[in-house]
PAZAPA-4460 file (N, C-alpha, C; in steps of 0.05 Angstrom, whole numbers, plus 32768, in hexadecimal, padded with zeros to 4 digits):
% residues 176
    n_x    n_y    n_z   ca_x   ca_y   ca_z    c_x    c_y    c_z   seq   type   mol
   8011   7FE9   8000   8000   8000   8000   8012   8019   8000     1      X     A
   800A   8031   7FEF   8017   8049   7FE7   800B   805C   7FED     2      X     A
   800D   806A   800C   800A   8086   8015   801E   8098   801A     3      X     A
   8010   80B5   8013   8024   80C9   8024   8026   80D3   8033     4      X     A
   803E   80E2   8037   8043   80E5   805B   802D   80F2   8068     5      X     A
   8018   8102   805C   8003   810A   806E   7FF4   80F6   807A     6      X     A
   7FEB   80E3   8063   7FE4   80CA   8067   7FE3   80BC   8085     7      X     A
   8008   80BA   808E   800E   80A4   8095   8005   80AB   80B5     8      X     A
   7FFC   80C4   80C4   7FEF   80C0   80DA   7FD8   80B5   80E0     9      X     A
   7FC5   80B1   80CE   7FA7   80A4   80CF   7FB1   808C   80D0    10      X     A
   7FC3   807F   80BA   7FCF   8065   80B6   7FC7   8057   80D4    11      X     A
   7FE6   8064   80DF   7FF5   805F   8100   7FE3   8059   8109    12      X     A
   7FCD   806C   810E   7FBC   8063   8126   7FAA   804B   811F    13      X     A
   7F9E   8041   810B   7F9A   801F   8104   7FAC   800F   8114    14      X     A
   7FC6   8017   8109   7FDC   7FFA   8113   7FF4   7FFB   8100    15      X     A
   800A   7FEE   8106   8022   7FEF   80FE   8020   7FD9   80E3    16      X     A
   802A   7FE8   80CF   802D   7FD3   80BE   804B   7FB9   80C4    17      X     A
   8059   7FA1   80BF   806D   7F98   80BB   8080   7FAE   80B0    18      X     A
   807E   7FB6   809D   8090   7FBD   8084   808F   7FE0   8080    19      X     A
   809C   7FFA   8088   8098   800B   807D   80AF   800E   8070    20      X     A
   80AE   801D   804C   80BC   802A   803B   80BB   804A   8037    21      X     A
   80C0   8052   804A   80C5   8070   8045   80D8   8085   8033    22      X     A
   80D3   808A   801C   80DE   80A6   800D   80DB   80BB   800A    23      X     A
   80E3   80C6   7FF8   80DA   80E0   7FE7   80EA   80F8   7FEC    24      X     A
   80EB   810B   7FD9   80FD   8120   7FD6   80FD   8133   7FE7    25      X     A
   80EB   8135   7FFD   80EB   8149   8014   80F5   8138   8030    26      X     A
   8113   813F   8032   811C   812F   8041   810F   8133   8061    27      X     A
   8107   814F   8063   80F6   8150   8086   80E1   8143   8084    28      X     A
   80D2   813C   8075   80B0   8130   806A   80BE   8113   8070    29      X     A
   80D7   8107   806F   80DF   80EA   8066   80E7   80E2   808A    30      X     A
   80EC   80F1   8093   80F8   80FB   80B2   80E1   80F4   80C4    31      X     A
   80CE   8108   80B7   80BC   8107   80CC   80AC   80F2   80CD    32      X     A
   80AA   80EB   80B2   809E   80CF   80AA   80A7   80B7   80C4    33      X     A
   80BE   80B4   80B6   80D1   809D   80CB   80CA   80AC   80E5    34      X     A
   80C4   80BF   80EF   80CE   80C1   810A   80A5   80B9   811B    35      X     A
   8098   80BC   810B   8079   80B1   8110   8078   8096   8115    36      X     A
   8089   808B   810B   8087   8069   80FD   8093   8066   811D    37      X     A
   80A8   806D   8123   80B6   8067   813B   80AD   8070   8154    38      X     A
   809B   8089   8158   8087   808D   816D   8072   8071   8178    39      X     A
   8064   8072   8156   804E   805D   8156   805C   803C   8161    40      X     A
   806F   8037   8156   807C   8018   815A   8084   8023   817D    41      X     A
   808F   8035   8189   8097   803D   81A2   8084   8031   81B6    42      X     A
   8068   8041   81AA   804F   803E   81B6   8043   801C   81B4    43      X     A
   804B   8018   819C   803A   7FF5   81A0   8055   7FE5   81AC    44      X     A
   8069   7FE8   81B3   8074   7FDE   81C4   8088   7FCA   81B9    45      X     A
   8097   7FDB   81A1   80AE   7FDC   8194   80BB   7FE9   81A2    46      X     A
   80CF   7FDE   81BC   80E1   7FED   81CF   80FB   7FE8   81BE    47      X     A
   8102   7FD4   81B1   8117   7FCD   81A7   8120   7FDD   8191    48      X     A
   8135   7FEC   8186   813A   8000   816C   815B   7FF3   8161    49      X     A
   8156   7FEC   814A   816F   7FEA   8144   8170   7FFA   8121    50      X     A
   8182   800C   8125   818B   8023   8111   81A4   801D   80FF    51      X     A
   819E   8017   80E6   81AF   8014   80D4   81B6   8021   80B6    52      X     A
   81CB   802A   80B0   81D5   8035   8098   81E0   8028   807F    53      X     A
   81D4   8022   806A   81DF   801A   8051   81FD   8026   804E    54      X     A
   8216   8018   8045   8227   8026   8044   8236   801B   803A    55      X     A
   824C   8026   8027   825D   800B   8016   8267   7FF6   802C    56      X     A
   8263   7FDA   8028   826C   7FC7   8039   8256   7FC1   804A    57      X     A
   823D   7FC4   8045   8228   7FC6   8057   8224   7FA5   8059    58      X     A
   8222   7F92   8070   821E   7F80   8073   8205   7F78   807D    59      X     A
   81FF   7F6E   805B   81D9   7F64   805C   81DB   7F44   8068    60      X     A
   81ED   7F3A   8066   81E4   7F24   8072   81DC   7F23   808F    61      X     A
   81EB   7F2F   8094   81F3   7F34   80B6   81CD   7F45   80BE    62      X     A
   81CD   7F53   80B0   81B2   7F64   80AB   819D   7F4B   80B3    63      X     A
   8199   7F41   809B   818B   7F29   809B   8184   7F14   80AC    64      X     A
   819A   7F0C   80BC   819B   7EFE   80D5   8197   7F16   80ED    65      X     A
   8194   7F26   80EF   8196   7F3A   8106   8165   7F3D   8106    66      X     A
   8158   7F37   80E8   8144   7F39   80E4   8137   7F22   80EF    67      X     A
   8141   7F0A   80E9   8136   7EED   80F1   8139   7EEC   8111    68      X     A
   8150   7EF6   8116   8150   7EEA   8139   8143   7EFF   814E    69      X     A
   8141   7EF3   815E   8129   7F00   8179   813F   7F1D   8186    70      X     A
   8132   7F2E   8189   8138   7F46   819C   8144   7F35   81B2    71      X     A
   815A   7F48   81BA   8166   7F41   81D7   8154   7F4B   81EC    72      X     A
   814C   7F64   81E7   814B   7F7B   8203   8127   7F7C   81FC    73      X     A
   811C   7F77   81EB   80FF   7F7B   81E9   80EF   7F63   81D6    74      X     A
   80DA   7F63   81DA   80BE   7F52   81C6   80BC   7F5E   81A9    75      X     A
   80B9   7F72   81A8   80BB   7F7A   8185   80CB   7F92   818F    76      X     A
   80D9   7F96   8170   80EC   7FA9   816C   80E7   7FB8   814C    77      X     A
   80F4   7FCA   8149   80F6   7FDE   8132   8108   7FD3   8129    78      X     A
   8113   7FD4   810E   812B   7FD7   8104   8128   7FE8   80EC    79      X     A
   813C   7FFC   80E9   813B   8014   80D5   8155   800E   80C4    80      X     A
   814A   8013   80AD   8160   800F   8098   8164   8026   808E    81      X     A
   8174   8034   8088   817C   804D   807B   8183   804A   805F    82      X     A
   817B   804E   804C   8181   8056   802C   8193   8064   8021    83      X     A
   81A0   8072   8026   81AC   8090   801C   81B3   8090   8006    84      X     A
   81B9   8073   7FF8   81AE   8078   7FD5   81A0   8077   7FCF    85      X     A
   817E   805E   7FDB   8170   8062   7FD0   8170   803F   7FBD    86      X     A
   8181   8042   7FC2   8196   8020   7FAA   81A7   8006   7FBD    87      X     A
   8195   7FF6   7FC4   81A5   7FE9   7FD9   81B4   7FD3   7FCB    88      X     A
   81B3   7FD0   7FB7   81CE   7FBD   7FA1   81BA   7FA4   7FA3    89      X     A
   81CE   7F8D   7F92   81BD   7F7B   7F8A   81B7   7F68   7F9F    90      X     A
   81D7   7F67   7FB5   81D0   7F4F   7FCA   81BA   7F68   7FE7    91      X     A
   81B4   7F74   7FE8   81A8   7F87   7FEB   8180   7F81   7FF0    92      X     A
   8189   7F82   7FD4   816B   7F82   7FC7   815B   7F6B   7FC1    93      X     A
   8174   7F51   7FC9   8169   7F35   7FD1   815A   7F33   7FE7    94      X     A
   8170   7F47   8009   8165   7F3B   8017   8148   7F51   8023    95      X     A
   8146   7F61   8015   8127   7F69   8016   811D   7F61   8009    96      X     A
   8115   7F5C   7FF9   810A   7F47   7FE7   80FE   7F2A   8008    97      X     A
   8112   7F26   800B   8113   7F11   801D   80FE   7F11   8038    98      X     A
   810A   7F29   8041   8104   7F34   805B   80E6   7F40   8054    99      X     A
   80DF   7F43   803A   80C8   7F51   803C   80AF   7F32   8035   100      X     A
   80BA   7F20   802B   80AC   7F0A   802E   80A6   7F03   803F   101      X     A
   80BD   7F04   8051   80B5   7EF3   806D   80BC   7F02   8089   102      X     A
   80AD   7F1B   808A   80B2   7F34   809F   80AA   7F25   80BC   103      X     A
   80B6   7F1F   80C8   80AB   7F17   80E7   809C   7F20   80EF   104      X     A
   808F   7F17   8107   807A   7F25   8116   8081   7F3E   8126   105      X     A
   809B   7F35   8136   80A2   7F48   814A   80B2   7F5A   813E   106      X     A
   80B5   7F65   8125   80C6   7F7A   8117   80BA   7F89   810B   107      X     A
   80BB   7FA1   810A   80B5   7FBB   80F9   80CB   7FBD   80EF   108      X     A
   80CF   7FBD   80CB   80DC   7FC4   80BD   80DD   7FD9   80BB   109      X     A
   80E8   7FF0   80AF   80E2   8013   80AE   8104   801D   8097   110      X     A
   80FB   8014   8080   8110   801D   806D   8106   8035   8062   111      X     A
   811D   804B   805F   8118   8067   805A   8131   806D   804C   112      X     A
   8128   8089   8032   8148   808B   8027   8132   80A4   800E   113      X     A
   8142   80B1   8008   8142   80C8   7FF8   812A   80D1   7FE1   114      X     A
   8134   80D6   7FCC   8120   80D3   7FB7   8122   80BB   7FA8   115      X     A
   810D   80B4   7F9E   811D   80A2   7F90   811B   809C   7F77   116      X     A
   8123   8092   7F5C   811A   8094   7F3F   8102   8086   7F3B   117      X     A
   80F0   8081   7F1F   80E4   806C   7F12   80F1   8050   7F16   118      X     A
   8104   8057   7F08   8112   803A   7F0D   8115   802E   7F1E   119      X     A
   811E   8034   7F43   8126   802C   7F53   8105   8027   7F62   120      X     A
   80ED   8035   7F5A   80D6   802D   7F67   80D0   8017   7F61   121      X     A
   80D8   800F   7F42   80C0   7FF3   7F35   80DA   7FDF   7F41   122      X     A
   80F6   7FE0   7F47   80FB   7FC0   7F54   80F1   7FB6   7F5D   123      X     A
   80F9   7F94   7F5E   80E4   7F80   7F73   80F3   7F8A   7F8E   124      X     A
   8101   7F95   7F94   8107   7F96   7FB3   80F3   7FAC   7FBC   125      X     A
   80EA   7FBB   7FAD   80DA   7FD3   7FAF   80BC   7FD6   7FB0   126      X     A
   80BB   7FC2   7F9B   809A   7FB8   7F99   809C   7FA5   7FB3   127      X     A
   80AF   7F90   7FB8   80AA   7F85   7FD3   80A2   7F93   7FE7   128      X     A
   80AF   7F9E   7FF1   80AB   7FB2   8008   8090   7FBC   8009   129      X     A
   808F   7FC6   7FEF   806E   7FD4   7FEC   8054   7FBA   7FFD   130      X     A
   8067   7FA8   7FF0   8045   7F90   7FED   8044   7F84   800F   131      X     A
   805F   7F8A   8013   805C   7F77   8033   8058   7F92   8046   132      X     A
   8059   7FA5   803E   804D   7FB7   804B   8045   7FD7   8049   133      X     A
   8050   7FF7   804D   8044   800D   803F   8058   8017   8038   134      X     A
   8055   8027   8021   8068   8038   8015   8067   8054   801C   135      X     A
   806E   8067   8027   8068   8081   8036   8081   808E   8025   136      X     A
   806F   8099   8011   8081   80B4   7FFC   807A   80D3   8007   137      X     A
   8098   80E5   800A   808A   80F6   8011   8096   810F   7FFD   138      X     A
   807A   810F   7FEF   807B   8126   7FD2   808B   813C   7FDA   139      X     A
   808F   814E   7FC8   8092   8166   7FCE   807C   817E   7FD3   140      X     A
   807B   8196   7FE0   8066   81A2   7FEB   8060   81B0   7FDA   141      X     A
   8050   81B3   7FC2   804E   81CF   7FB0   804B   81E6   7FBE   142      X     A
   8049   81FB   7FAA   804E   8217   7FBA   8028   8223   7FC9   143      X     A
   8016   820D   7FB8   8003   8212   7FCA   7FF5   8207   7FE0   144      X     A
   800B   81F0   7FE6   8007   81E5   7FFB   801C   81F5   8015   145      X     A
   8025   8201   8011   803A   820E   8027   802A   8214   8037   146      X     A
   8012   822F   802F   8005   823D   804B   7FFE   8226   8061   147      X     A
   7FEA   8213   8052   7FE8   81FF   8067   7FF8   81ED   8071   148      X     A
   8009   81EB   8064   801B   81D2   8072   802B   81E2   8088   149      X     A
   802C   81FF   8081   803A   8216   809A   8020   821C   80B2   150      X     A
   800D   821D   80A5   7FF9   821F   80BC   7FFC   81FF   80D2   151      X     A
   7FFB   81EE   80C9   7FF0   81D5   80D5   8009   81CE   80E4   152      X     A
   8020   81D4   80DE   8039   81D1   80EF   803C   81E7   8109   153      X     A
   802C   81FB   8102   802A   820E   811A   801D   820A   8133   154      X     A
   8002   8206   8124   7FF0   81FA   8139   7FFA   81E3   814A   155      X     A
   8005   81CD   813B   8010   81B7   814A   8023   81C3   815E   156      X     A
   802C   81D4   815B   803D   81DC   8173   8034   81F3   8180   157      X     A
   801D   81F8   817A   800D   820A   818F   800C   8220   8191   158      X     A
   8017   822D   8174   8016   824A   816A   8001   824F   8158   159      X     A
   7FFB   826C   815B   7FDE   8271   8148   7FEC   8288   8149   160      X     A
   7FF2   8283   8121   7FFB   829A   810E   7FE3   82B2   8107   161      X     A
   7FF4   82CC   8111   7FE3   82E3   8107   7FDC   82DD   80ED   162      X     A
   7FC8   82F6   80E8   7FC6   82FE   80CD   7FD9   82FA   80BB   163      X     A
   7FD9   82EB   80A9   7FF1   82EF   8093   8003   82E1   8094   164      X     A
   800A   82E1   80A7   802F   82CC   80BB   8033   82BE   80A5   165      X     A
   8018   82A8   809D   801D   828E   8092   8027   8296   8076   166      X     A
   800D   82A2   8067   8019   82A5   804B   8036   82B6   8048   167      X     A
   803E   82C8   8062   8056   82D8   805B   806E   82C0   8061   168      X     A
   806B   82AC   8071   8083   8295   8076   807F   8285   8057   169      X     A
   806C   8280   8052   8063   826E   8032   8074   8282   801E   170      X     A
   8071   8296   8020   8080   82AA   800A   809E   82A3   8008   171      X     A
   80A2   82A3   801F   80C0   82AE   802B   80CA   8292   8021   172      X     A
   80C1   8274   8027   80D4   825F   8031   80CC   824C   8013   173      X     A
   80BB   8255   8004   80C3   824F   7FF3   80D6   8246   7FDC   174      X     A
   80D6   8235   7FD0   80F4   8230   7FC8   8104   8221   7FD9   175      X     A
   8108   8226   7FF0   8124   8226   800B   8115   820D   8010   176      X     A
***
């Protein structure tokens, strides 16, 4: 399933999927994304977090076996995979492929990573992910979505913009 990041708070409160794939070209939208996913799993009682970076020499096997075996310190756990290309290579892309066939019970997957091409969406490691669980893209904001997406971030933190504030910050941070 393929929502976006506004999406993905109604999601949460249903229930945790196995499998989240988080992207897209607004890297705070991709942030905050991941950082909901990790509230929500906090809250259902994913105490366990283990945080990892793709990186030349990245050892997927080791990955792989770290997915199958039981938490030390808790009952379900998180595990976050980091993207930063976006391209996890071919032995890579086996073992999601893998992992997304057969996601455990006690694991929240939560892979996140940049923009990403046509190409790199339609792989089977990609479509996997999708099918064993959600895809959370997070677009870019057009320029007439700013007022509100500047209003609704205010309020959440408990400010109420004068007259104008909003469209004069929409003006200003445009672009940036």
């Amino acid at each position: 399933m393929q929502i976006n990041a506004e999406q993905l708070s109604n999601h949460l409160k249903r229930g945790l999927a196995p499998v989240y794939f988080v992207y897209g070209e607004e890297l705070l939208l991709v942030e905050e994304a991941c950082q909901s996913i990790r509230e929500a799993a906090q809250a259902a009682g994913y105490l366990d977090r283990q945080r990892l970076t793709v990186e030349s020499g990245f050892d997927w096997d080791g990955f792989f076996a770290s997915t199958q075996s039981l938490s030390l310190f808790a009952e379900r756990r998180l595990i976050e995979l980091r993207l930063p290309t976006g391209k996890p290579g071919e032995a890579g892309a086996k073992i999601l492929i893998e992992i997304a066939a057969q996601a455990p019970a006690d694991t929240v997957l939560l892979v996140s990573g940049g923009k990403l091409d046509k190409a790199t969406r339609e792989t089977k490691w990609a479509k996997a992910l999708e099918s064993a669980g959600v895809v959370v893209v997070a677009y870019p904001l057009e320029s007439v979505q700013w007022p509100m997406w500047i209003r609704r971030r205010m309020e959440a933190k408990g400010l109420k913009p004068g007259p104008g504030v909003v469209d004069l910050l929409a003006h200003l941070m445009e672009g940036n």
